[in-house]
N, C-alpha and C positions, 0 to 999 in steps of 0.2 A: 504494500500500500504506500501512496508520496506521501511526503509530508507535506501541509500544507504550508504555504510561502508569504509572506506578506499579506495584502488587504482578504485573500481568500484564509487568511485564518481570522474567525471573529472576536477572538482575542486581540489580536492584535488590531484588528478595524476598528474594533470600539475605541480602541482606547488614541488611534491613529482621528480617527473624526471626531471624536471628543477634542482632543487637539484643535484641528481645524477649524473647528465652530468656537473656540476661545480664541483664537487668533483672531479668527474676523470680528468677534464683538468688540476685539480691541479696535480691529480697524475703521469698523463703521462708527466709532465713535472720534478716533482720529479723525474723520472722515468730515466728520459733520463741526471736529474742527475749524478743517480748512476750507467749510463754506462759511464759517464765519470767518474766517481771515479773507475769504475773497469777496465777501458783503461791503465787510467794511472798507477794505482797499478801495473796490468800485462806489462806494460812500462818499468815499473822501476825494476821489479823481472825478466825477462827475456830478457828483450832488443829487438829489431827490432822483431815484429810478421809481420807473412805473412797475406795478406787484406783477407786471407779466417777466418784466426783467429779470426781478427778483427770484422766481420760480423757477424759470427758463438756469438762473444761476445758479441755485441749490438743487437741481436735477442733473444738471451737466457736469458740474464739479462732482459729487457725491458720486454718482452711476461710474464719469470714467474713475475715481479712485477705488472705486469698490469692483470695477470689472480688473484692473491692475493689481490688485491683493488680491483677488479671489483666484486669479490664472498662477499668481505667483506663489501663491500657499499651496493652491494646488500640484505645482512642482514640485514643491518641498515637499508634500505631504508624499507624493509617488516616488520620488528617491526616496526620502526618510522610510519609507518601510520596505525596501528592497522589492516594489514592484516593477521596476525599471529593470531588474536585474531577470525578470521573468522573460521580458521579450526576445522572441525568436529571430533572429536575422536569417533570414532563408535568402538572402542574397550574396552572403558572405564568399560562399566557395567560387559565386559568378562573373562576383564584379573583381577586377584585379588593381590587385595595390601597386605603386607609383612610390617605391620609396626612396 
């Protein structure tokens, strides 16, 4: 019988997305930071914005920081549990090395 490797063991999943989901609650809070830091930046550089700006501004900022941490935890999270180390290279013997 194999043994099971990385995210296919629930042991180790649970405790791997347990992980993950603490990272991100840090970062969505980071997150919501840096849409006050760009609030008020845009505050002080142009003075009263209309609330469509404003929204337009706390969805754009927050989404791409949270699309940016969530791809990049999610790297960590695939190396961090040797599931990276599972994939198969079935092109290995084909393609030739140039060393």
């Amino acid at each position: 019988m194999t043994e099971k490797k990385g995210l296919d063991d629930p042991r180790i999943a649970a405790i791997a997305w347990s992980r993950f989901r603490r990272i991100m609650l840090w970062m969505a809070l980071i997150g919501a930071l840096c849409v006050g830091a760009a609030l008020l930046f845009l505050r002080l550089w142009t003075g009263p914005m209309p609330v469509h700006m404003i929204i337009a501004t706390i969805l754009g900022v927050w989404l791409t920081f949270m699309l940016g941490t969530g791809l990049m935890a999610l790297v960590f999270l695939s190396a961090g549990t040797g599931h990276d180390d599972q994939v198969m290279d079935r092109l290995k013997d084909e393609v030739p090395l140039d060393d």
